[in-house]
C-alpha positions as CSV (number, residue, x, y, z in Angstrom):
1,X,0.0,0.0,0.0
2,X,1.2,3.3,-1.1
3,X,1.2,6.5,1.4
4,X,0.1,9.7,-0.1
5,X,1.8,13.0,1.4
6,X,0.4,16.3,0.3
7,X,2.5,18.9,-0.8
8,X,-0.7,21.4,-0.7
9,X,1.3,24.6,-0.1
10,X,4.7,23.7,-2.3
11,X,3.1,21.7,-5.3
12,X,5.1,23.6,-7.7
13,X,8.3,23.3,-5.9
14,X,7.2,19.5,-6.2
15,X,6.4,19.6,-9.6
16,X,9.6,21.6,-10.7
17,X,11.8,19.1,-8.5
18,X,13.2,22.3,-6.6
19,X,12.2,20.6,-3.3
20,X,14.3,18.0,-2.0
21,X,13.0,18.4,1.9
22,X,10.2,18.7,3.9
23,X,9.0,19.0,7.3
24,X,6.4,17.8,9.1
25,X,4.6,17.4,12.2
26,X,3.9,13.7,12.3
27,X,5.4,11.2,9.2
28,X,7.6,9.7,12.7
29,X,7.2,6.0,11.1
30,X,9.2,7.3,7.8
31,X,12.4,5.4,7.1
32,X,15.2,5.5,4.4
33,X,13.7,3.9,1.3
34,X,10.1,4.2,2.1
35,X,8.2,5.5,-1.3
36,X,5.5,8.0,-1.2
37,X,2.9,9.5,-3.5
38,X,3.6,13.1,-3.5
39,X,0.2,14.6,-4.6
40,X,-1.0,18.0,-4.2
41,X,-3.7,17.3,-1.4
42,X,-5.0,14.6,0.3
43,X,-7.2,15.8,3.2
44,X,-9.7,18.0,3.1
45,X,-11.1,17.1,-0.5
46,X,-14.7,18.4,-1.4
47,X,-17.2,15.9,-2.6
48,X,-16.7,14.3,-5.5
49,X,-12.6,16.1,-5.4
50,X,-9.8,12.9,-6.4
51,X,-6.4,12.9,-5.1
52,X,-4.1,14.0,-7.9
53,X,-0.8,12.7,-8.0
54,X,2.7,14.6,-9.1
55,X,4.7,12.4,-8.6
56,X,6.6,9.2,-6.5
57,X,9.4,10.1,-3.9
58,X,11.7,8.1,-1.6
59,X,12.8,8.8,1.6
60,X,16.9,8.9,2.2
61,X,16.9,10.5,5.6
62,X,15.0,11.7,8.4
63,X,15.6,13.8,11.5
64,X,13.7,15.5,14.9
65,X,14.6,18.8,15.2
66,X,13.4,22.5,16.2
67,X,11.9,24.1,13.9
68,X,14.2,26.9,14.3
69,X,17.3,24.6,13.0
70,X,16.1,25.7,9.9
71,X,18.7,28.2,8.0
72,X,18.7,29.7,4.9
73,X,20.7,26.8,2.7
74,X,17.6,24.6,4.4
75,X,15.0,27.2,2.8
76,X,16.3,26.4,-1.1
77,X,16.1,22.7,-0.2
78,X,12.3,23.5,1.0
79,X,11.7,25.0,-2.2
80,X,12.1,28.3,-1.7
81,X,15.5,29.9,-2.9
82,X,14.3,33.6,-2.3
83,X,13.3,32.9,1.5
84,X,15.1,33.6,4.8
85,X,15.4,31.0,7.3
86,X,12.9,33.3,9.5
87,X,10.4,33.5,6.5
88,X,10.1,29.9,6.0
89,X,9.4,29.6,10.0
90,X,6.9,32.6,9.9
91,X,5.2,30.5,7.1
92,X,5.1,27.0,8.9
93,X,3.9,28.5,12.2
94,X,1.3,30.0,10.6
95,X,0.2,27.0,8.6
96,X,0.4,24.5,11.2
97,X,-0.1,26.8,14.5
98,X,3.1,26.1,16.1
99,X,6.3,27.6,17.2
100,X,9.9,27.9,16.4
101,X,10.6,25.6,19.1
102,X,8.1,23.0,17.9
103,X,9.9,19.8,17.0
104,X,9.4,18.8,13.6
105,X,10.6,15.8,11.6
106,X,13.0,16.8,8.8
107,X,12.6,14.5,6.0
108,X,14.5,14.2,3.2
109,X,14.1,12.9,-0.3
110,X,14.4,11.9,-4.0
111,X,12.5,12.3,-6.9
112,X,11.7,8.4,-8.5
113,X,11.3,8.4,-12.3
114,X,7.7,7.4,-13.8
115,X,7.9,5.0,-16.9
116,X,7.4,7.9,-18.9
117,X,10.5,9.5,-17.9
118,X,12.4,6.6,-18.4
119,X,10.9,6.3,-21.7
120,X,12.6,9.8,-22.7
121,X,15.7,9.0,-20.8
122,X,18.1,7.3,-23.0
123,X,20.8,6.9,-20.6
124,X,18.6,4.8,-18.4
125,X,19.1,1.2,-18.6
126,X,16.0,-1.1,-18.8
C-alpha cells in the first residue's frame, strides 16, 4: 500500500523538482527507502474532489529537530530559494499553528522516475 503525502502549499516546488526536503509534524514511522505518492492534497477534498498525484518520492533520511534549526541553505532545499530561514518559519507556524521551538521531523528525499520518464531518458538502462 502506497502512502500519499500532500505537498498542498509547495506543489510547484514539487512539480519543478526544486524541493528535495520537507518538514512535518507527524510522518515519525518514515524510514530511508520508504516511497510515497507526492500529490497535491489529500485531506480536506470536497465531494466528488480525487487525489491528484505529481509524482513518487523516496525517503533517504529523516531527523527530529526545532523548527528553528532551519537556515537559509535549508530554505532552497524546502523550495524556496528567495526565502530567509525566519520566512520559511513565519510561514510553517502559521500553517500548522506552532512555534519555532516546535519539533518537527525533517525529512529528506528523492525524486523516482515514472515509466514515462524513463521512456525519454536514454541513458537509463531497462
Amino acid at each position: 500500500m502506497s502512502r500519499n503525502m500532500s505537498f498542498m502549499l509547495t506543489t510547484e516546488q514539487v512539480r519543478n523538482r526544486t524541493k528535495t526536503v520537507t518538514r512535518r509534524l507527524g510522518w515519525w514511522f518514515l524510514k530511508p527507502g520508504d516511497i510515497l505518492n507526492a500529490v497535491e492534497k489529500c485531506q480536506g477534498l470536497k465531494k466528488g474532489e480525487k487525489i491528484h498525484r505529481i509524482c513518487r518520492i523516496q525517503v533517504v533520511q529523516t531527523r527530529i529537530e526545532p523548527l528553528r534549526f532551519i537556515n537559509d541553505m535549508e530554505c532552497i532545499r524546502e523550495g524556496f530559494p528567495e526565502w530567509r530561514w525566519m520566512d520559511f518559519v513565519e510561514m510553517f507556524c502559521a500553517a500548522n499553528k506552532c512555534n519555532p521551538d516546535t519539533m518537527v521531523n525533517r525529512i529528506e528525499f528523492e525524486y523516482l522516475m515514472d515509466d514515462q520518464e524513463k521512456a525519454r531518458c536514454p541513458l537509463i538502462q531497462r
